[in-house]
C-alpha positions as CSV (number, residue, x, y, z in Angstrom):
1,X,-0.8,35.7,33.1
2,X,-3.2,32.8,34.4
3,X,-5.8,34.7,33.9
4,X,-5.4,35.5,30.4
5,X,-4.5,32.3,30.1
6,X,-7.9,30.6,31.5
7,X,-10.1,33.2,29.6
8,X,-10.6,31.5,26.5
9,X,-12.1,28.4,28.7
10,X,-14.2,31.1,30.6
11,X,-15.8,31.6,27.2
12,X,-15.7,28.4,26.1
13,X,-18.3,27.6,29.1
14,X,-20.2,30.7,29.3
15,X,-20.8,29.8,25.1
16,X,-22.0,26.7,26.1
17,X,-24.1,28.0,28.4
18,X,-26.0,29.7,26.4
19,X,-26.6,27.0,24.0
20,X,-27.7,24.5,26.4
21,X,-30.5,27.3,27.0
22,X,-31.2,27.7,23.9
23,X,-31.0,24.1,22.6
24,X,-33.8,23.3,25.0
25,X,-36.3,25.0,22.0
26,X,-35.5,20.8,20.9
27,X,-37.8,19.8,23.7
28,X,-40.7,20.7,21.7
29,X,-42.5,17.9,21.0
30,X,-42.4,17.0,25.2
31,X,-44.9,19.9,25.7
32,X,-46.6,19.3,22.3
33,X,-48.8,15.9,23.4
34,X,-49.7,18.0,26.6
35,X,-50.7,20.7,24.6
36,X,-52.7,18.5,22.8
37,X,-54.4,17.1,25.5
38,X,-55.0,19.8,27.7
39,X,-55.9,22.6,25.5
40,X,-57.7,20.9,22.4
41,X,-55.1,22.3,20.2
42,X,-54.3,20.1,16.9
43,X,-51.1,18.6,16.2
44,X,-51.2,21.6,12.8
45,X,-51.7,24.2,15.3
46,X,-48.8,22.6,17.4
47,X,-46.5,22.4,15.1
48,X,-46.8,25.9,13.4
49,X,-45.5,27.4,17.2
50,X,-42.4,25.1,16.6
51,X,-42.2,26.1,13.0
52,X,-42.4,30.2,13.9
53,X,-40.1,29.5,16.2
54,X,-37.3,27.7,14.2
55,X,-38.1,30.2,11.3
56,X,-37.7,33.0,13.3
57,X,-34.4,31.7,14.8
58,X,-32.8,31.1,11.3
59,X,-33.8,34.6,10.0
60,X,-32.6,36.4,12.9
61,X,-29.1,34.6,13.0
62,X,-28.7,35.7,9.5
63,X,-29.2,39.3,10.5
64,X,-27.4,38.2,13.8
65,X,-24.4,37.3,11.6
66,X,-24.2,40.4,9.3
67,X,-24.3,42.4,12.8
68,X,-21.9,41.1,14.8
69,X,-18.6,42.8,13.4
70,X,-20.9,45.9,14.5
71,X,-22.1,45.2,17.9
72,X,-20.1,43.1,18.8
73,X,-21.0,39.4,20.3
74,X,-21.9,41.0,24.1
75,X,-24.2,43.4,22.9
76,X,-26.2,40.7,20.6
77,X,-26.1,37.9,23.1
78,X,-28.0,40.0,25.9
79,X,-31.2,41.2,23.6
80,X,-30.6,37.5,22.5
81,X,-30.8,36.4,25.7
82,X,-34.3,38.9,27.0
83,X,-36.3,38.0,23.9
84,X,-35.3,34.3,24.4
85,X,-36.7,34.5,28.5
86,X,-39.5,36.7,27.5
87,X,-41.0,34.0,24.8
88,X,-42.0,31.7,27.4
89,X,-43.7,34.6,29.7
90,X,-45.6,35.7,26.9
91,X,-46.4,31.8,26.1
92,X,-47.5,31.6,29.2
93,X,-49.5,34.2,29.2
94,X,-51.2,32.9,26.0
95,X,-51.8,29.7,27.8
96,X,-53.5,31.3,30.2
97,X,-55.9,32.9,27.9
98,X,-56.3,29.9,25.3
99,X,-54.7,32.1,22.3
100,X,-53.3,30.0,19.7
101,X,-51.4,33.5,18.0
102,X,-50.5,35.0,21.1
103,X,-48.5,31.7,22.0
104,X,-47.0,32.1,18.0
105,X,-46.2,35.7,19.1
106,X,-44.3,34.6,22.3
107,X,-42.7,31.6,21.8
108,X,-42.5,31.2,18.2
109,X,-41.7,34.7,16.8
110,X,-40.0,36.5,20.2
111,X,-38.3,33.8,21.4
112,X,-37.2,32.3,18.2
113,X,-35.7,35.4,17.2
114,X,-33.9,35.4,20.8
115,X,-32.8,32.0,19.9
116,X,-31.6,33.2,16.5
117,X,-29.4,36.3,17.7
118,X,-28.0,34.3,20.2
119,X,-27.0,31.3,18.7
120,X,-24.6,32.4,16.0
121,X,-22.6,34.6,18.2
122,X,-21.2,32.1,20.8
123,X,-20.2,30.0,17.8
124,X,-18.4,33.1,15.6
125,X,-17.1,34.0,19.2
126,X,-15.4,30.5,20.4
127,X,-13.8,30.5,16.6
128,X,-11.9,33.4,17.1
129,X,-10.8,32.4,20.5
130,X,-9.5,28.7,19.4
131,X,-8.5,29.6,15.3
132,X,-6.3,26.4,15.3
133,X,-8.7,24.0,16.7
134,X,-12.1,25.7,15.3
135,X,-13.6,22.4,14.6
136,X,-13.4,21.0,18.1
137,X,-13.9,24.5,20.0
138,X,-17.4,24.8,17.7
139,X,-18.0,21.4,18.1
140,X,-18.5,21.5,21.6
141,X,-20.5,24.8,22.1
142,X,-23.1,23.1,19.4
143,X,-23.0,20.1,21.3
144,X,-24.9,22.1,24.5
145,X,-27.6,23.2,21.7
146,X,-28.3,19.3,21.6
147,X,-28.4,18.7,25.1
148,X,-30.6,21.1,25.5
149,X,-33.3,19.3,25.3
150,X,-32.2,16.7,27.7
151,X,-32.3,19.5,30.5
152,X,-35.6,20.5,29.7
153,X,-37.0,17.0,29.1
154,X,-36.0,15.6,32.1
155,X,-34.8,17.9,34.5
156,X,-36.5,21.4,34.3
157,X,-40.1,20.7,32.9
158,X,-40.9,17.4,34.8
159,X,-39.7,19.7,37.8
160,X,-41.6,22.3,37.6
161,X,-44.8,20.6,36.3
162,X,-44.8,17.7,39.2
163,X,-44.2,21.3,41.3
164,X,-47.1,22.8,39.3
165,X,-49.3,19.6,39.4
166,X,-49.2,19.6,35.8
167,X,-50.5,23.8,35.3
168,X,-48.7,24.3,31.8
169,X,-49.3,28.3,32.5
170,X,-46.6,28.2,35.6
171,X,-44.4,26.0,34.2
172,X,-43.8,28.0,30.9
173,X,-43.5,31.5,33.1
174,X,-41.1,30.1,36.0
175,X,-38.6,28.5,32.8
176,X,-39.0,32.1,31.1
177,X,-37.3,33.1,34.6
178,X,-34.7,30.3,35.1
179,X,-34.1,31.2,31.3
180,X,-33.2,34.7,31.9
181,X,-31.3,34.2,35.1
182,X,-29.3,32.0,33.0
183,X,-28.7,33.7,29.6
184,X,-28.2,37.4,30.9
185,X,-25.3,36.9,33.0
186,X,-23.4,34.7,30.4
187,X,-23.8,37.0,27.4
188,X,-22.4,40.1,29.6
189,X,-19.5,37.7,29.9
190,X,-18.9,37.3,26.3
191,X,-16.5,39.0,24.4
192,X,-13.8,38.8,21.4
193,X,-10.2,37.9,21.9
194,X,-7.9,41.0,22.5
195,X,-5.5,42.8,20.4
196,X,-2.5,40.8,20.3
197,X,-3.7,37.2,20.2
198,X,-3.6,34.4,18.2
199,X,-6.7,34.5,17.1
200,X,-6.3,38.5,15.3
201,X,-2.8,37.9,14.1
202,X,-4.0,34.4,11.9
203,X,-7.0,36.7,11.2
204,X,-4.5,39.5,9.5
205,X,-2.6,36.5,7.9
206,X,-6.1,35.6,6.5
207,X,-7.3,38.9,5.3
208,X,-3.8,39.2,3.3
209,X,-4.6,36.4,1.6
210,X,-8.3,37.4,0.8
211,X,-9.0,38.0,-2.7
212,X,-11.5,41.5,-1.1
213,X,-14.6,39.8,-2.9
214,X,-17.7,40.9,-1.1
215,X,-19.6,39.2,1.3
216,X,-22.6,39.5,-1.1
217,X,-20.5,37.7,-4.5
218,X,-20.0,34.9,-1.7
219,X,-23.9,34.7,-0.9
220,X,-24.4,34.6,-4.9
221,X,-21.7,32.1,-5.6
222,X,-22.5,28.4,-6.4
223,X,-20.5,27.4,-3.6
224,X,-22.7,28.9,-1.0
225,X,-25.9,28.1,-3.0
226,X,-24.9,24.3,-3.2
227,X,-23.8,24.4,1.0
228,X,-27.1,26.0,1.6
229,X,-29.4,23.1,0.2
230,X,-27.0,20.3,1.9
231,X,-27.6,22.0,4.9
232,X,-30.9,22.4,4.0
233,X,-31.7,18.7,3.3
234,X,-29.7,17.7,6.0
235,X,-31.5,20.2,8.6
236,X,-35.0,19.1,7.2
237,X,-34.9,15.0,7.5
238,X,-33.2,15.6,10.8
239,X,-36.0,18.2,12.3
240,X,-39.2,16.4,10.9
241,X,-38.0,13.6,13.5
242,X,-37.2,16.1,16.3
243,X,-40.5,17.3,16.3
244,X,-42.7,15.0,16.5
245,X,-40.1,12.5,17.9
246,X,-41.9,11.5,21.1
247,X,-45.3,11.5,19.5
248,X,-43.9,8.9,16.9
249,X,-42.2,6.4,19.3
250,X,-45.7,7.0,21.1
251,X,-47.8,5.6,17.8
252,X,-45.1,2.6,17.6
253,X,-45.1,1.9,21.0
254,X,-49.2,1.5,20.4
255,X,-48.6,-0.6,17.6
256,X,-46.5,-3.0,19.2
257,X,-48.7,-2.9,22.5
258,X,-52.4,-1.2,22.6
259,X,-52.4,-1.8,26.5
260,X,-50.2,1.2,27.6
261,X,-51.6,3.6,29.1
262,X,-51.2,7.1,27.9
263,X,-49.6,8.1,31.2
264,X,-46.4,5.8,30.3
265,X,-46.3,6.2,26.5
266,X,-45.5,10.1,27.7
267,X,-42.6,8.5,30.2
268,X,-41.4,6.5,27.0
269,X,-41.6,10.1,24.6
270,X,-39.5,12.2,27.3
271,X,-37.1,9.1,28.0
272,X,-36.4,9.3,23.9
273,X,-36.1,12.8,24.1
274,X,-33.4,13.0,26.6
275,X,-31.3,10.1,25.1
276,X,-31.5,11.4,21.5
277,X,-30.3,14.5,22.9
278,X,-27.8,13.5,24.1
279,X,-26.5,11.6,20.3
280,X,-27.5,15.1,18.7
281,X,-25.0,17.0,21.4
282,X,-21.9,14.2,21.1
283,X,-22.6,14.3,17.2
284,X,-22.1,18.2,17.2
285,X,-18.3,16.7,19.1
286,X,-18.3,13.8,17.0
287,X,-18.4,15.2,13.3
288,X,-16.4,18.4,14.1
289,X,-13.4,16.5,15.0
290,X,-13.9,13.4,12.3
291,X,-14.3,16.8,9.9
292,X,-10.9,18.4,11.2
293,X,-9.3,14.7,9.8
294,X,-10.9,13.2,6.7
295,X,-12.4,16.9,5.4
296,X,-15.7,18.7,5.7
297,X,-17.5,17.5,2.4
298,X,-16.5,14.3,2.7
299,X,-18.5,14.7,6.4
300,X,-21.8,15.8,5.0
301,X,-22.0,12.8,2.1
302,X,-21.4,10.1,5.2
303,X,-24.1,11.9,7.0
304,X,-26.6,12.3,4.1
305,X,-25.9,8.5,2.8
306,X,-26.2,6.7,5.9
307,X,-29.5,8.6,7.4
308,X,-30.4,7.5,3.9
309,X,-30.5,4.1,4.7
310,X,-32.0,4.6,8.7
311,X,-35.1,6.4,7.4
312,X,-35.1,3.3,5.3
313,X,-35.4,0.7,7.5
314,X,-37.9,3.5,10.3
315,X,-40.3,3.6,7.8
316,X,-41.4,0.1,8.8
317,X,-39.6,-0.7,11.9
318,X,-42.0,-1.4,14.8
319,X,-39.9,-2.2,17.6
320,X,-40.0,0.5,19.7
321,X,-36.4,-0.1,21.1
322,X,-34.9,-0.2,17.4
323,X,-36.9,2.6,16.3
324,X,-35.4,4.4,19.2
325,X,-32.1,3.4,18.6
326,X,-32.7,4.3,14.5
327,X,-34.4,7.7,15.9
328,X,-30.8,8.4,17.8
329,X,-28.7,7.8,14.8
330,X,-30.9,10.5,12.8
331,X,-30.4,13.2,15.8
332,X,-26.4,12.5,16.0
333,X,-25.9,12.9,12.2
334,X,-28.5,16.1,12.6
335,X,-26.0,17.5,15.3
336,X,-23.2,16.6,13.5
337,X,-24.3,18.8,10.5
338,X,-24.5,21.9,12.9
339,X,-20.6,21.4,14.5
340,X,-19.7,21.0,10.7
341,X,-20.9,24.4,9.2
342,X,-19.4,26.7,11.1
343,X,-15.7,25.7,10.2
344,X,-16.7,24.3,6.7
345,X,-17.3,28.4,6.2
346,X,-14.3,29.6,7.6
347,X,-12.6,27.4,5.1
348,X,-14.4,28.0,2.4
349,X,-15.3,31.6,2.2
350,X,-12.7,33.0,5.1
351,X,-12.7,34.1,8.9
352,X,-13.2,37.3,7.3
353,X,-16.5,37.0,6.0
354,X,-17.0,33.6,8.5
355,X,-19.9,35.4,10.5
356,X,-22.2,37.1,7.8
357,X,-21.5,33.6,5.6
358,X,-22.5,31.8,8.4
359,X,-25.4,33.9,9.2
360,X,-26.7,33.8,5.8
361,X,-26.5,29.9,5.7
362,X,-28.4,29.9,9.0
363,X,-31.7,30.8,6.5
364,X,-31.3,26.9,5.6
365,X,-32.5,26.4,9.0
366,X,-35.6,29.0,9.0
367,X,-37.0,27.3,5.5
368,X,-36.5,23.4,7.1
369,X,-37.9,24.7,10.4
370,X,-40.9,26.2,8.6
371,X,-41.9,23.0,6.3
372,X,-40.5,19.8,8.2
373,X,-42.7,20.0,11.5
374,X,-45.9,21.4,8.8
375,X,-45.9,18.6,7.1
376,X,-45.8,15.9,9.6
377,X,-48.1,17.4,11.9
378,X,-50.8,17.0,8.6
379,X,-49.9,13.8,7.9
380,X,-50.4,13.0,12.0
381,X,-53.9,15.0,11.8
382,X,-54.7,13.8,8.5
383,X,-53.0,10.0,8.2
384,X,-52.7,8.7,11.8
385,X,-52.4,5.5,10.9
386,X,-49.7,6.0,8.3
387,X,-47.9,9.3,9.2
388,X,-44.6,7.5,10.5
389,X,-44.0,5.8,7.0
390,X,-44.8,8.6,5.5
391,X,-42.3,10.5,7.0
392,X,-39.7,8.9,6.8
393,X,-40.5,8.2,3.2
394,X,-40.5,12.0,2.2
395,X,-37.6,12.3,4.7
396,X,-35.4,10.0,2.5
397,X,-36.5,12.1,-1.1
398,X,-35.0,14.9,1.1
399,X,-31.7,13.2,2.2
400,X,-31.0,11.7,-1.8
401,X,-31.3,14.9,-2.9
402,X,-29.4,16.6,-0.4
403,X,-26.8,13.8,-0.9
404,X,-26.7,14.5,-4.9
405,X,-25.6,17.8,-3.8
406,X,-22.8,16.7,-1.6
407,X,-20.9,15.7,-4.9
408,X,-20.8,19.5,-5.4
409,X,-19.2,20.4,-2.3
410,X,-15.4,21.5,-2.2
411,X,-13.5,22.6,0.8
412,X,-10.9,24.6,-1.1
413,X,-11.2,28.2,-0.6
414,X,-13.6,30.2,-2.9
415,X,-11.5,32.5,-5.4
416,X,-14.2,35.2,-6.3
417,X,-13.3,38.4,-8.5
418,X,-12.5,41.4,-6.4
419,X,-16.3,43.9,-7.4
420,X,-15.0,46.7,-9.4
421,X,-17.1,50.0,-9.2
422,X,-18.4,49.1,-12.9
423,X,-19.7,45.7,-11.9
424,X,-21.4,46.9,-8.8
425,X,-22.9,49.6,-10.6
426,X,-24.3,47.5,-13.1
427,X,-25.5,45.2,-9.7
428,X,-27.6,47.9,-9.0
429,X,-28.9,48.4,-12.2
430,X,-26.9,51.6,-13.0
431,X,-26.1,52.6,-16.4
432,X,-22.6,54.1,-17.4
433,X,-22.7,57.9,-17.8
């Protein structure tokens, strides 16, 4: 009986495990100045890795999603877990050889895609296992994607490249092998809750409520197509800032004192890093219990409002302390956006159709990832001088717009029309005979 009793904790850590793993992809912009430096690369060139990467982790959860009630969250979470470890050998492989696509290959396409089919299944896991308290169970397995990068920042990668005397090549293969000692043996541990529990029985309760709409009138309905661009402007602002986040407080820092050496404007960057980190994991805590009391919507217009006003006031802040303190704001509303989703779509479109729903939303995250880095790693190539106030600049267009949208929200269950085989023949462009 104690051990049934304890399992739902087991996966509540082994979940978590996993996403501190795979959170640590928010450590980018620690190895993107050395990149830089060492290798000749542009910031452009840079940031499309981290862009592949983040686009190929939102397309694969989407698939991820839709798969999962047929392999089942084990199953996903290993090949996850493989293509995740086997990114960074192939990146450092690429390293090795100076090639720009083979590094895009690795750790942009492979182990974004690991990232992708991983992520979405410890969260549609832990929901099932904790139905009545979805918000805080979610809450704190997103909250290890955002510290993440605090482990890499400052624990593995300083580790292994004061080990490695600064080789970029052995530091990116031994954290391919860390990686996969890590991720393997917690996705084997994963599983769903047994026949019997609390979590199927509510499930049964749900599913005799549900109206049988299909998953694909939910991905076609305005209510999904209004939560996707929230999440979309929300994910955007937010990862334009994570970035290039230690490369920016590295330009302020200059601005308010030219005599720092490179050296310990790098210290400063990784320092940010791992503190913002830590706002974007508690956020993920935060915001999914503030969202279990005053209502999901009414979340995401207090997120989108006040970042509003931040990227205001960073657009011409040059204290490097506030702008760090501005910079950790952005990353706990950013988090906080990622614990809210996951239960804002089990209330709105049903556990039911929670993980292909979920999934689908996850694209948000794949089109942010692909423009948001893209365009400030131009304006840092192209606008030196001017690139912080430019972001932030477009990064508060994206938040009003986003917030506009917020106004559309509802957390009300969806009431679609069940598909008749007339309407879904018509879908597919079949004529009556």
């Amino acid at each position: 009986m104690g051990n049934i009793q304890r399992r739902p904790l087991v996966m509540v850590a082994l979940c978590l495990v996993l996403h501190i793993c795979f959170g640590t992809v928010y450590a980018w912009s620690f190895f993107q100045s050395l990149l830089v430096r060492q290798l000749g690369w542009s910031y452009t060139d840079s940031a499309w890795a981290f862009s592949v990467a983040i686009f190929s982790l939102g397309v694969s959860a989407a698939w991820a999603g839709a798969m999962l009630p047929r392999y089942g969250p084990r199953r996903l979470a290993v090949i996850g877990g493989m293509m995740f470890a086997s990114g960074y050998l192939i990146a450092s492989l690429a390293l090795r050889l100076d090639s720009l696509a083979l590094f895009y290959l690795g750790y942009g396409a492979i182990g974004g895609a690991g990232i992708g089919l991983g992520y979405v299944t410890p969260v549609a896991t832990v929901a099932k296992w904790f139905p009545h308290r979805r918000g805080l169970a979610t809450g704190i397995v997103v909250m290890g994607f955002g510290v993440g990068a605090l482990v890499l920042s400052k624990g593995l990668a300083p580790a292994l490249l004061a080990f490695w005397d600064g080789d970029l090549t052995a530091t990116f293969l031994w954290l391919g092998i860390v990686f996969g000692c890590m991720v393997i043996p917690a996705a084997l541990g994963l599983s769903d809750p047994p026949d019997g529990s609390a979590a199927p029985r509510l499930a049964e309760a749900r599913l005799a409520e549900d109206d049988g709409a299909s998953v694909l009138a939910c991905i076609k309905s305005p209510a999904f197509i209004v939560t996707w661009i929230v999440f979309f402007f929300n994910i955007a602002a937010g990862i334009s800032v994570i970035s290039f986040q230690s490369s920016l407080l590295q330009d302020v820092w200059s601005f308010a004192d030219p005599t720092v050496e490179p050296e310990t404007l790098a210290a400063y960057g990784a320092m940010l890093i791992a503190v913002s980190s830590m706002f974007n994991g508690g956020g993920r805590l935060l915001w999914g219990v503030v969202a279990d009391r005053v209502g999901r919507a009414r979340v995401f217009r207090i997120l989108l409002a006040s970042q509003m006003v931040v990227f205001g006031v960073l657009m011409t802040e040059r204290n490097p302390i506030v702008f760090s303190a501005l910079v950790c704001y952005v990353l706990l509303c950013f988090g906080g956006g990622f614990a809210v989703m996951p239960s804002f779509i089990s209330d709105v479109f049903g556990t039911k159709r929670m993980s292909f729903v979920y999934g689908a939303i996850l694209t948000a995250w794949a089109a942010a990832g692909l423009i948001s880095p893209l365009y400030v790693g131009y304006l840092k190539d192209v606008y030196p001088d001017r690139a912080v106030m430019y972001c932030f600049l477009i990064g508060i267009l994206m938040l009003g717009l986003g917030w506009v949208f917020t106004y559309l929200l509802n957390d009300d269950p969806v009431r679609l029309k069940r598909p008749t085989l007339a309407s879904t023949l018509r879908e597919l462009g079949i004529s009556k005979v």
